[in-house]
VOPA-93870 format. One record per residue (C-alpha): residue in three letters; x, y, z. Coordinates in Angstrom, 2 decimals. Last residue first. Example, Ala and Ser with C-alpha at 12.3 -4.5 7.8 and 13.67 -1.06 7.14 Angstrom:
2
{r "Ser", {13.67, -1.06, 7.14}}
{r "Ala", {12.30, -4.50, 7.80}}
! end
This chain:
422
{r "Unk", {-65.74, -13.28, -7.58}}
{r "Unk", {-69.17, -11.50, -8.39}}
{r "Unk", {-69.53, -7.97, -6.86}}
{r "Unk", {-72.71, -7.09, -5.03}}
{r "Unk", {-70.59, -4.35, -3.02}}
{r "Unk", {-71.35, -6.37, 0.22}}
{r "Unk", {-69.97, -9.39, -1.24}}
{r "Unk", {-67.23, -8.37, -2.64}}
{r "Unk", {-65.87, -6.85, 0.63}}
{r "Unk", {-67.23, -10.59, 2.60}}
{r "Unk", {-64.93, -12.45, -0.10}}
{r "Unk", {-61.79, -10.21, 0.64}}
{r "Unk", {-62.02, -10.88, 4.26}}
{r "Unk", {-62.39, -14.80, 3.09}}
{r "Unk", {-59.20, -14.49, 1.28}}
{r "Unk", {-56.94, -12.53, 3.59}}
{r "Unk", {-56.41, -15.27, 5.98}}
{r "Unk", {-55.59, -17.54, 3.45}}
{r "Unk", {-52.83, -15.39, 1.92}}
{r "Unk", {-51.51, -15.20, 5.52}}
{r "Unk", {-51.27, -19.00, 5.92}}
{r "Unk", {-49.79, -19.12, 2.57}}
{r "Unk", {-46.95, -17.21, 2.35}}
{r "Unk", {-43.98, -19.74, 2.84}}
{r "Unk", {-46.35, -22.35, 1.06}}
{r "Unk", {-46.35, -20.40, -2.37}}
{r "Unk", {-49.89, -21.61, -4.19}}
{r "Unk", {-51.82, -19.44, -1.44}}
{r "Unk", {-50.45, -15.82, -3.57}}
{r "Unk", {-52.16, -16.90, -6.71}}
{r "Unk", {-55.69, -17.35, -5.50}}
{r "Unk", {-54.73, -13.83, -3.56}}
{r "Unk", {-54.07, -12.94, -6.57}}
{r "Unk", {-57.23, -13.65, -8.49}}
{r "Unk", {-59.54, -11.86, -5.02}}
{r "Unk", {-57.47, -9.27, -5.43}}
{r "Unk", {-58.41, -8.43, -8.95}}
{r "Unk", {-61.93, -9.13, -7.95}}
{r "Unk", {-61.64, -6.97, -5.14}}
{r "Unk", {-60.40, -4.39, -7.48}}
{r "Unk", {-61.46, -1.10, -4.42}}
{r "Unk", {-57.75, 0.07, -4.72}}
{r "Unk", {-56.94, -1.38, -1.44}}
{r "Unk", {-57.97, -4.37, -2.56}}
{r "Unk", {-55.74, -4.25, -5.57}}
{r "Unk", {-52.48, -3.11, -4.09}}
{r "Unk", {-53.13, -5.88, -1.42}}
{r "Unk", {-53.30, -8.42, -3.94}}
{r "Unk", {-50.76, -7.11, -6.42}}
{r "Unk", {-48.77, -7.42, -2.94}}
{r "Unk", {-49.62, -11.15, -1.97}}
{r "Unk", {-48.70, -11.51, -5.61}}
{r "Unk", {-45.70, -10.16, -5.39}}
{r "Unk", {-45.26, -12.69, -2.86}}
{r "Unk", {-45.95, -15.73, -4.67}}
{r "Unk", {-43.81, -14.96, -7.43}}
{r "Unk", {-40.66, -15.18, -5.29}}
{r "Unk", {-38.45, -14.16, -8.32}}
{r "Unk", {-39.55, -12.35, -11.02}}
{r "Unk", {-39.69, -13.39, -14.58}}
{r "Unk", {-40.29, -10.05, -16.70}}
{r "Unk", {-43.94, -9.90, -17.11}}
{r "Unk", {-44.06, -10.75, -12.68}}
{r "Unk", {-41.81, -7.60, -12.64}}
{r "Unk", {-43.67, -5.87, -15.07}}
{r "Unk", {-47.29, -6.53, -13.23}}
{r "Unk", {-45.38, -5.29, -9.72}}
{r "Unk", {-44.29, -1.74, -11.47}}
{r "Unk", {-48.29, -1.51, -12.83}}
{r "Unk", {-50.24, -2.61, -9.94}}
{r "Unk", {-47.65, -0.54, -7.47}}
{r "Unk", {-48.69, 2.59, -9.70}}
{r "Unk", {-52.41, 1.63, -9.42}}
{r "Unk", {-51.99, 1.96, -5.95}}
{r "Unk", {-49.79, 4.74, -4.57}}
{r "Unk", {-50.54, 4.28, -0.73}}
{r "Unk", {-46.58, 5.12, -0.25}}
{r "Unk", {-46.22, 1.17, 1.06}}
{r "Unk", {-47.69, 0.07, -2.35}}
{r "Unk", {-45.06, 2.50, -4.06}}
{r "Unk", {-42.87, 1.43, -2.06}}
{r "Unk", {-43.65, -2.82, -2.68}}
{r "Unk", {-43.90, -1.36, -6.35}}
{r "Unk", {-40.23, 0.17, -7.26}}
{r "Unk", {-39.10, -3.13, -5.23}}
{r "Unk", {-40.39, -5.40, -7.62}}
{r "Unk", {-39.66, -3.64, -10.80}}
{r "Unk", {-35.88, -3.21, -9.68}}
{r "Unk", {-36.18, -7.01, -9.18}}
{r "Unk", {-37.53, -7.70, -12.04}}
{r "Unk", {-34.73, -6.05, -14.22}}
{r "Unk", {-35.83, -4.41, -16.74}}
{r "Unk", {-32.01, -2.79, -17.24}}
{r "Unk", {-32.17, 0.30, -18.03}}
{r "Unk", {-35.54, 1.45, -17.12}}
{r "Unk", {-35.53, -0.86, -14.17}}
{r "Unk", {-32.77, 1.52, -12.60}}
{r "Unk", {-34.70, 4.48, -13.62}}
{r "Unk", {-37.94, 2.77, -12.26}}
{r "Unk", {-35.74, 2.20, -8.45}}
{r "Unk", {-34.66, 5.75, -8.67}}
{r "Unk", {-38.72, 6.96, -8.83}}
{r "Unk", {-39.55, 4.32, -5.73}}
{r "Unk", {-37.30, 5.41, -3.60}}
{r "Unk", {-38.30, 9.44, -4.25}}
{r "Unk", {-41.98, 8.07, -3.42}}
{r "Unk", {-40.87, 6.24, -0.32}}
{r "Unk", {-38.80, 9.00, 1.40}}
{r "Unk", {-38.48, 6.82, 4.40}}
{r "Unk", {-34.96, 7.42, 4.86}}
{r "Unk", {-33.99, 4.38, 4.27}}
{r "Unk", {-35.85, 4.31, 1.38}}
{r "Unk", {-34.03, 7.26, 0.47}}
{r "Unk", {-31.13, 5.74, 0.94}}
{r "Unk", {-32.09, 2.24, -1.09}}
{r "Unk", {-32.61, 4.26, -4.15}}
{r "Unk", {-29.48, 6.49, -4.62}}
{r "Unk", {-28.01, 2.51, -4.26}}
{r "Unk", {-30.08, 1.16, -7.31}}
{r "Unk", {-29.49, 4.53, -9.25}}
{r "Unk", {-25.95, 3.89, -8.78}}
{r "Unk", {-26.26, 0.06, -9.94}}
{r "Unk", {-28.77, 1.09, -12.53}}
{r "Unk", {-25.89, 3.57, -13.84}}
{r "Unk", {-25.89, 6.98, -14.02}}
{r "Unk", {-21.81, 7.10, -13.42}}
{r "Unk", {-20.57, 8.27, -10.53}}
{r "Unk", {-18.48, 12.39, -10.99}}
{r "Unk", {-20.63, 13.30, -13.70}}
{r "Unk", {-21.87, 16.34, -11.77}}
{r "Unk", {-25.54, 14.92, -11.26}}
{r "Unk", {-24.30, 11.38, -10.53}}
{r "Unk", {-22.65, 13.65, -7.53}}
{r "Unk", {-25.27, 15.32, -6.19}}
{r "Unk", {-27.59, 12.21, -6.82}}
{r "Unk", {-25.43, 10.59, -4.50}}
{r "Unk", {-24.79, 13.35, -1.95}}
{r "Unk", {-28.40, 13.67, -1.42}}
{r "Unk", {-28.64, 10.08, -1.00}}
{r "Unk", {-26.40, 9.74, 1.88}}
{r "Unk", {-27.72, 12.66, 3.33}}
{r "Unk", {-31.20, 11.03, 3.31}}
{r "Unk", {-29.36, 8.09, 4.71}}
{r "Unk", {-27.71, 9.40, 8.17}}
{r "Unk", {-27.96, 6.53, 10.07}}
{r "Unk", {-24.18, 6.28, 10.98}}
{r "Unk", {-23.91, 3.27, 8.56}}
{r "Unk", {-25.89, 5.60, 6.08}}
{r "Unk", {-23.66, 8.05, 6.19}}
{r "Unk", {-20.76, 6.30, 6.21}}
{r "Unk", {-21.40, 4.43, 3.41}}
{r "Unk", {-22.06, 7.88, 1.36}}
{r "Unk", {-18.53, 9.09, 2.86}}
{r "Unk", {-17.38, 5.71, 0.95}}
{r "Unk", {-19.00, 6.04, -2.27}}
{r "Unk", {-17.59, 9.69, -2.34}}
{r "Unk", {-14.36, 8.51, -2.05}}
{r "Unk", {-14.52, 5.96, -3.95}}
{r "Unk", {-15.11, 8.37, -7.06}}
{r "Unk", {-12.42, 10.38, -6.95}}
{r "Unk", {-12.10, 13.94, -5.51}}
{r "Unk", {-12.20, 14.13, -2.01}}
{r "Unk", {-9.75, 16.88, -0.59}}
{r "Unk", {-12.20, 19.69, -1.35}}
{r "Unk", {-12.19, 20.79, 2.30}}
{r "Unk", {-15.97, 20.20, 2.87}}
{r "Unk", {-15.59, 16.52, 1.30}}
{r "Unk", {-12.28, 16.27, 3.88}}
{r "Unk", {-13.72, 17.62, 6.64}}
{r "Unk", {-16.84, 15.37, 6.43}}
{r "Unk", {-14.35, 12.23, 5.71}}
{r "Unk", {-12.84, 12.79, 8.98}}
{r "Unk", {-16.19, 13.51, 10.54}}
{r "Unk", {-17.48, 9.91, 9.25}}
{r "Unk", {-14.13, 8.01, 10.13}}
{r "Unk", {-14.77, 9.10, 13.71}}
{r "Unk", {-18.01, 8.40, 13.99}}
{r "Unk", {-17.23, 5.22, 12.02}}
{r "Unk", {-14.86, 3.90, 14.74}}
{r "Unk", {-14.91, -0.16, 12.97}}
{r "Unk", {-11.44, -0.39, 13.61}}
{r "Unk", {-11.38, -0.85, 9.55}}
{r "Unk", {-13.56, 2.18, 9.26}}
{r "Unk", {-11.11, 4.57, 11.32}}
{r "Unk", {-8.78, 3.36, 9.30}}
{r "Unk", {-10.61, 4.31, 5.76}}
{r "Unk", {-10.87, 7.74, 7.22}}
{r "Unk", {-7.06, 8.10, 8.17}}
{r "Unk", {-6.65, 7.28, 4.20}}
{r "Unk", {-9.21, 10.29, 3.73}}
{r "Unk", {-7.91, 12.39, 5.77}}
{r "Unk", {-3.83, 11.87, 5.05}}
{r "Unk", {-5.06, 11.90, 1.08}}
{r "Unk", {-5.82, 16.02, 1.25}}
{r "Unk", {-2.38, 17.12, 1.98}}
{r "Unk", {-2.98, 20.46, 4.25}}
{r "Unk", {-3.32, 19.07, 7.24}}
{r "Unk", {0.22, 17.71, 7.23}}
{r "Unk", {1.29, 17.51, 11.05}}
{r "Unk", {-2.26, 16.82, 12.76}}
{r "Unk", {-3.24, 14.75, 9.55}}
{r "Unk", {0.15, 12.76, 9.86}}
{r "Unk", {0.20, 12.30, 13.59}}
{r "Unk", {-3.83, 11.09, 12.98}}
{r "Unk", {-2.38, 8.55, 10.84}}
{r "Unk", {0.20, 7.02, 12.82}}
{r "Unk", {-2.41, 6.44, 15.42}}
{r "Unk", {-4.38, 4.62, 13.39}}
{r "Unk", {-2.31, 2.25, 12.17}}
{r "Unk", {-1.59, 1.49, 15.67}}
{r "Unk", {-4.72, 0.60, 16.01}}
{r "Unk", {-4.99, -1.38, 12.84}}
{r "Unk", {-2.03, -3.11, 13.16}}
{r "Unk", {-2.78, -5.56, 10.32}}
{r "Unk", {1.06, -6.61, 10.38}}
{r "Unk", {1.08, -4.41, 6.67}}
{r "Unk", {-0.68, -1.53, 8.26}}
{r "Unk", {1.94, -1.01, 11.10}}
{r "Unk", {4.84, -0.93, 8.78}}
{r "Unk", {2.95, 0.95, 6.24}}
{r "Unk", {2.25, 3.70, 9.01}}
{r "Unk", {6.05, 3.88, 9.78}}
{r "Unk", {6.32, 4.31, 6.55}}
{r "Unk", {4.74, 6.98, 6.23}}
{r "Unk", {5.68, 8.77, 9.12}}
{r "Unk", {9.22, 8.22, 8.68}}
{r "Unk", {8.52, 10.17, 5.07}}
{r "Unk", {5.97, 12.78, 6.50}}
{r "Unk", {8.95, 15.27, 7.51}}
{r "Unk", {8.10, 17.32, 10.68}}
{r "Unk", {10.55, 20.29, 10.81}}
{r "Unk", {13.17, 19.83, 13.03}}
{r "Unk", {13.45, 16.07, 12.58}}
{r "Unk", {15.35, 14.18, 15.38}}
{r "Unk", {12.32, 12.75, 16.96}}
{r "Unk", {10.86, 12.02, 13.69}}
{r "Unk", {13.73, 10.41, 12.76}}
{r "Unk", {14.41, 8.19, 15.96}}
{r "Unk", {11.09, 6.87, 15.44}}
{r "Unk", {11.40, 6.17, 12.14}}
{r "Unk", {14.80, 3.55, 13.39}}
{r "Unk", {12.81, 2.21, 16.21}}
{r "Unk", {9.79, 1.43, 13.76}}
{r "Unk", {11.46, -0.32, 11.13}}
{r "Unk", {12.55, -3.04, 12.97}}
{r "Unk", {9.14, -4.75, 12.68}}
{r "Unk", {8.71, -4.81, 9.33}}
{r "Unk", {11.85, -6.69, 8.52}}
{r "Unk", {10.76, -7.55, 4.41}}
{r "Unk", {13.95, -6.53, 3.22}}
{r "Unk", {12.28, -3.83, 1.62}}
{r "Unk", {11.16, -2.35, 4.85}}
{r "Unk", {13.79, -2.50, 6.47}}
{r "Unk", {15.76, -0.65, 4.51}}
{r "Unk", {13.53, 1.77, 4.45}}
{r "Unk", {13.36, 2.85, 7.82}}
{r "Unk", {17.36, 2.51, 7.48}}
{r "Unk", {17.15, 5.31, 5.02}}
{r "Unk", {14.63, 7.11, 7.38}}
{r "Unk", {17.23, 6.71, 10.66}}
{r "Unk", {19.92, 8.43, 7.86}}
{r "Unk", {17.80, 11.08, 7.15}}
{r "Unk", {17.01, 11.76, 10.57}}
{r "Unk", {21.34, 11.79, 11.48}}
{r "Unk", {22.38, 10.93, 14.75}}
{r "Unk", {26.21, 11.64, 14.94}}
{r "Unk", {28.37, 10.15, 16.69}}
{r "Unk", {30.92, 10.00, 13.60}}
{r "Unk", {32.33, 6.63, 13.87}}
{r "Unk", {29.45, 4.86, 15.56}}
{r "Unk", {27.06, 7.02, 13.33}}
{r "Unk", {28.69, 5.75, 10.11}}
{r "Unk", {29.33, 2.11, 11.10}}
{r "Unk", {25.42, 1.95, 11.48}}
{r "Unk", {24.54, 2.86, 8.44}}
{r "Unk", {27.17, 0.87, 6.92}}
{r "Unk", {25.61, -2.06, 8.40}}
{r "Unk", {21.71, -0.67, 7.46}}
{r "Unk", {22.89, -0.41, 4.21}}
{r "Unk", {24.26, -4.21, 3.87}}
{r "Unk", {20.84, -4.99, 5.38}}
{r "Unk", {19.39, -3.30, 2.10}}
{r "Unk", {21.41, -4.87, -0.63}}
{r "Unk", {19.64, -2.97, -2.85}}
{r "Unk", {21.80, -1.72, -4.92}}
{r "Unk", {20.59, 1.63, -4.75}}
{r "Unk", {20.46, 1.16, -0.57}}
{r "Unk", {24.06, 0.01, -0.94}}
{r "Unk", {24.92, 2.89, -2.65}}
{r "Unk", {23.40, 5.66, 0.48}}
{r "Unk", {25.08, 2.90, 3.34}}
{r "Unk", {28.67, 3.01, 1.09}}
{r "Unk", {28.19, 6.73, 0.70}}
{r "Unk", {27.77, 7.49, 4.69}}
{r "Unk", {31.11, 4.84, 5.37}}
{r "Unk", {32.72, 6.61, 2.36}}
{r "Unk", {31.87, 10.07, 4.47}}
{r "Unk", {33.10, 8.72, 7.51}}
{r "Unk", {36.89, 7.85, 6.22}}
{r "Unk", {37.45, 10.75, 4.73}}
{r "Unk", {36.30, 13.02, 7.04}}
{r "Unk", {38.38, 10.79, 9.65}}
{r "Unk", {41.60, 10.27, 7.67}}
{r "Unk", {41.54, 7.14, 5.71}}
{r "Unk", {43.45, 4.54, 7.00}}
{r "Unk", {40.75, 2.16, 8.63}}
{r "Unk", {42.03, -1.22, 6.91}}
{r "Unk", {38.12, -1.92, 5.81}}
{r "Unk", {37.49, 1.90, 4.89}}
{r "Unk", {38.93, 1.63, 1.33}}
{r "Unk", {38.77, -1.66, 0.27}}
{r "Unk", {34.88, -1.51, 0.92}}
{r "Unk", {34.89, 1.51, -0.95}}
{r "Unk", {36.62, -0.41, -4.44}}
{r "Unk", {33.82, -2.98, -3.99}}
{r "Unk", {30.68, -1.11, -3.37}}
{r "Unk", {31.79, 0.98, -6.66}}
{r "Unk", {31.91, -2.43, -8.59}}
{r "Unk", {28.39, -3.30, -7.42}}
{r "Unk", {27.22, -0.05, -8.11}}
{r "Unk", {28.53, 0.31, -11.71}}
{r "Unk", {25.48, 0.25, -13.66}}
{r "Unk", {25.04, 4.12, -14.57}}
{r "Unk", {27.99, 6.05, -13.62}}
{r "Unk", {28.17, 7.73, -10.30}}
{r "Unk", {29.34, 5.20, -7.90}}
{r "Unk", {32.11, 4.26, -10.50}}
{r "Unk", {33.63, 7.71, -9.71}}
{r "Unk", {33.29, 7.55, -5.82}}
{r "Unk", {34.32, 3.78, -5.98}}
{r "Unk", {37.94, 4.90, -8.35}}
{r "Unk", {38.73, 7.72, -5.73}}
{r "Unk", {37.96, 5.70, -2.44}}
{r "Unk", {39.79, 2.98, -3.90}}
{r "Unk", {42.90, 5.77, -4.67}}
{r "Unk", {42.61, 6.78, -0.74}}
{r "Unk", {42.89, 3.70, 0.13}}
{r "Unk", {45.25, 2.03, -1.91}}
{r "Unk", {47.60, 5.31, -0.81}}
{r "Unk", {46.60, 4.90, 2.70}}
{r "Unk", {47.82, 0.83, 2.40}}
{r "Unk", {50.93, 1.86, 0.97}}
{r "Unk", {51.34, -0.17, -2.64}}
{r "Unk", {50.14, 1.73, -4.99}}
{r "Unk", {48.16, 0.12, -8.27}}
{r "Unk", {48.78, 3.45, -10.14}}
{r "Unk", {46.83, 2.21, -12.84}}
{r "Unk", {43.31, 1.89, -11.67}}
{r "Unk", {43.38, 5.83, -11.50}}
{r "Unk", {44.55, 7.03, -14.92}}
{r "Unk", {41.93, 4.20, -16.11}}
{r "Unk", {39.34, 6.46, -13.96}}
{r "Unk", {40.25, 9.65, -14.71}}
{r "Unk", {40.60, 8.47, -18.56}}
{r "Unk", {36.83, 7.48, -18.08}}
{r "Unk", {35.81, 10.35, -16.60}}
{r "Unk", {36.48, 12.47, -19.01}}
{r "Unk", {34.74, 15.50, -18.18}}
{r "Unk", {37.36, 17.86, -17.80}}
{r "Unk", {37.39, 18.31, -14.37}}
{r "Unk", {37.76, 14.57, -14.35}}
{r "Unk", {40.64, 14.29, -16.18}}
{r "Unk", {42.14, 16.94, -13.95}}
{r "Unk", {41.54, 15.04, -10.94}}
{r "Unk", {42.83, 12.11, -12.51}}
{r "Unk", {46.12, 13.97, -13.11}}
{r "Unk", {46.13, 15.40, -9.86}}
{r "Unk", {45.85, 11.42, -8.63}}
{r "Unk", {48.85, 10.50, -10.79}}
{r "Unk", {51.25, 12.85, -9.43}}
{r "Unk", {49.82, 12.05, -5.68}}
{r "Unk", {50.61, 8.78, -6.26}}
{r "Unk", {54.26, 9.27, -6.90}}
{r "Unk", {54.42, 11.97, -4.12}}
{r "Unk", {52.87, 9.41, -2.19}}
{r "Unk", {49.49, 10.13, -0.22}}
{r "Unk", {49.36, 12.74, 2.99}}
{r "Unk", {48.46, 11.36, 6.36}}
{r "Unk", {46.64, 13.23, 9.13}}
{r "Unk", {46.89, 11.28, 11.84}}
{r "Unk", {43.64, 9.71, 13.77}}
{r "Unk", {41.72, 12.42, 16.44}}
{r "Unk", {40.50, 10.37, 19.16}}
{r "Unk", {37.39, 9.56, 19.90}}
{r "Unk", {36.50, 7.89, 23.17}}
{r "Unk", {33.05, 9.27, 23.50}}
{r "Unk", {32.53, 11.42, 20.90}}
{r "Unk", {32.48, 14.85, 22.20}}
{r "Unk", {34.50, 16.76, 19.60}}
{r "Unk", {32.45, 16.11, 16.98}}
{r "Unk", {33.72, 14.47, 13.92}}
{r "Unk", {34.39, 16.48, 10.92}}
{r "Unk", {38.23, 15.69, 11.13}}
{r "Unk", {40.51, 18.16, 9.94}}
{r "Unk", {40.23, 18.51, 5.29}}
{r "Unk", {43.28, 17.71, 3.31}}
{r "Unk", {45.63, 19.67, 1.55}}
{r "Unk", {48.48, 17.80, -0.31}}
{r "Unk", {46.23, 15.25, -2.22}}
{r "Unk", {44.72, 18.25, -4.39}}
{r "Unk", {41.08, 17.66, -3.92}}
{r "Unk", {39.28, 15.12, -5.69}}
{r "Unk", {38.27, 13.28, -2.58}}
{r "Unk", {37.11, 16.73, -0.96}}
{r "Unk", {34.47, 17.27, -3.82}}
{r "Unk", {33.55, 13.76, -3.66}}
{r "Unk", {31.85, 14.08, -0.71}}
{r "Unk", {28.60, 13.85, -2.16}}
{r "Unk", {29.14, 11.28, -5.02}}
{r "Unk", {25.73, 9.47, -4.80}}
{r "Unk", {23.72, 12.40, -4.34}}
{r "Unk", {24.74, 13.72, -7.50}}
{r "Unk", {24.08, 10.50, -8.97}}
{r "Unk", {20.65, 10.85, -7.68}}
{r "Unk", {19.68, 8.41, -5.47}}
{r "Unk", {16.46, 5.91, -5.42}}
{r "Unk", {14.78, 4.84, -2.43}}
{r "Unk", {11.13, 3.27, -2.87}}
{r "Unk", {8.28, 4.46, -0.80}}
{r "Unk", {5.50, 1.80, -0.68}}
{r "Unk", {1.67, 3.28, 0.39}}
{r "Unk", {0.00, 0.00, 0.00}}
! end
């Protein structure tokens, strides 16, 4: 559901590379902060004269563009000091980490650069930062969450960017539950809230069927981000799946009122929550609002639904009218059927005769009872004789029989005291 994938920019990929390619004879002090428990500053050390040569040649190479003579000026020197292999790895896997398909061989050349712990300490703790940043591109995601790790034991530093990498990271390798300590850190450590630990934080949650906490999540990002219209209505839909629909219907209120709900499920489900909060008529109303504007479609379905609203609402006439469109294009019986039990119900009698005759026309279901009703349409009407044939009809279905029979002889006497022949 709500999947964030993480995907650097080449530029991204090479930060730091600006003090790589410096001139080898001035180097950057440490970056690390002064209170890091049991730091100590390492030696600055210098490369070889001869590799230094050869590095400002790469470095111009690269200045110029050509990469690719930077890099084969580079894999030549082949030194032989262990800060000079360094230092030249860290060259070649910041280079490679840049170009399109070389990840795996820029992993390797920065692994052989921090592993014998050489570099000096900005250098040293910005490959750790770039080897956690590649790895995620490569996805070797609990690789990432290593280097990740290596980085803020080197530098001390807590980094929210860096907790919502490894956020990720757990994600895609499928370790929901560890995400959460790592997004939590984030948002703690975020000055400004960022909805990115939030959000997948929430996926976390949602994806072990978390619903509570789910929740919870949810409301953080409305209260944080009130502004983005899909933080209601998702926190709507979780309200509904812990069954709080009071909640999910005000959520989705403030949404429709805010403009944020613009597709058609949307509406379908603020008209659910309506009616499951026994609202109906406004159900309806919002409906037909919205058939109107060409947002549903005027189907028989929709009609069918605009329908069974305002019968819940006891508007029996309006019921009826939706459930003839809906019969209209379909003739289905069943549309029929229902358009004359509310008519019937609304005292309308010859137009129950008429919807109930089209549904029996059409091969209805449960025959016998529309013919209880044609029978109580017609009595009331003053057709005893008509009611008199149905309610013939109606006492051939045993699950209505009993009444049918009861209704006969009442029938009978009405005739009879009009002087009407049954």
């Amino acid at each position: 559901m709500m999947k964030r994938t993480f995907k650097m920019s080449a530029v991204a990929l090479v930060m730091g590379v600006g003090s790589v390619l410096a001139a080898p004879a001035v180097l950057a002090q440490s970056a690390l902060p002064v209170e890091c428990p049991g730091y100590e500053r390492g030696k600055t050390q210098l490369v070889g004269e001869r590799t230094g040569k050869k590095v400002n040649a790469a470095f111009e190479a690269y200045n110029q563009d050509l990469v690719d003579e930077a890099l084969q000026i580079l894999i030549d020197i082949d030194p032989s000091d262990d800060f000079d292999k360094a230092y030249v790895g860290r060259f070649i896997g910041n280079l490679l980490a840049a170009k399109e398909g070389e990840g795996t061989k820029a992993l390797g050349y920065l692994k052989s650069a921090v592993e014998p712990k050489v570099l000096n300490d900005t250098e040293h703790s910005q490959t750790l930062k770039l080897l956690g940043d590649l790895s995620m591109q490569e996805q070797k995601y609990t690789d990432a969450v290593k280097w990740y790790d290596k980085w803020m034991e080197f530098t001390c530093k807590q980094d929210p960017d860096v907790y919502t990498r490894m956020g990720q990271a757990f994600y895609e390798s499928k370790q929901l539950d560890k995400m959460i300590e790592p997004l939590d850190k984030a948002i703690a450590l975020y000055e400004e809230p960022n909805k990115n630990p939030y959000v997948l934080k929430l996926t976390s949650f949602y994806e072990r069927k978390m619903y509570p906490q789910t929740v919870a999540v949810a409301e953080e990002l409305v209260r944080h981000f009130p502004e983005t219209g899909r933080w209601w209505s998702q926190l709507g839909l979780f309200y509904m799946l812990v069954e709080d629909y009071k909640k999910a219907l005000s959520t989705f209120e403030i949404a429709y009122q805010r403009g944020f709900l613009d597709k058609e499920n949307q509406i379908k489900a603020l008209a659910q929550l309506y009616s499951t909060n026994d609202i109906p008529y406004k159900a309806a109303k919002l409906l037909e609002k919205h058939v109107a504007s060409g947002m549903l479609k005027d189907d028989a379905e929709m009609l069918a639904n605009i329908a069974n609203s305002y019968h819940q609402s006891r508007d029996y006439v309006t019921a009826a009218n939706y459930y003839a469109k809906a019969a209209e294009k379909t003739q289905d019986p069943e549309y029929y059927r229902k358009q004359g039990t509310l008519l019937l119900v609304a005292e309308d009698y010859k137009g129950a005769i008429k919807a109930l005759q089209n549904a029996l026309e059409r091969g209805a279901d449960d025959v016998g009872k529309i013919h209880f009703s044609l029978m109580e349409a017609n009595f009331y009407a003053g057709d005893f004789k008509g009611a008199y044939e149905h309610v013939v009809e109606a006492k051939k279905d045993k699950t209505i029989r009993r009444n049918a029979a009861a209704w006969e002889p009442y029938i009978k006497e009405k005739a009879k005291n009009r002087g009407i022949s049954l």
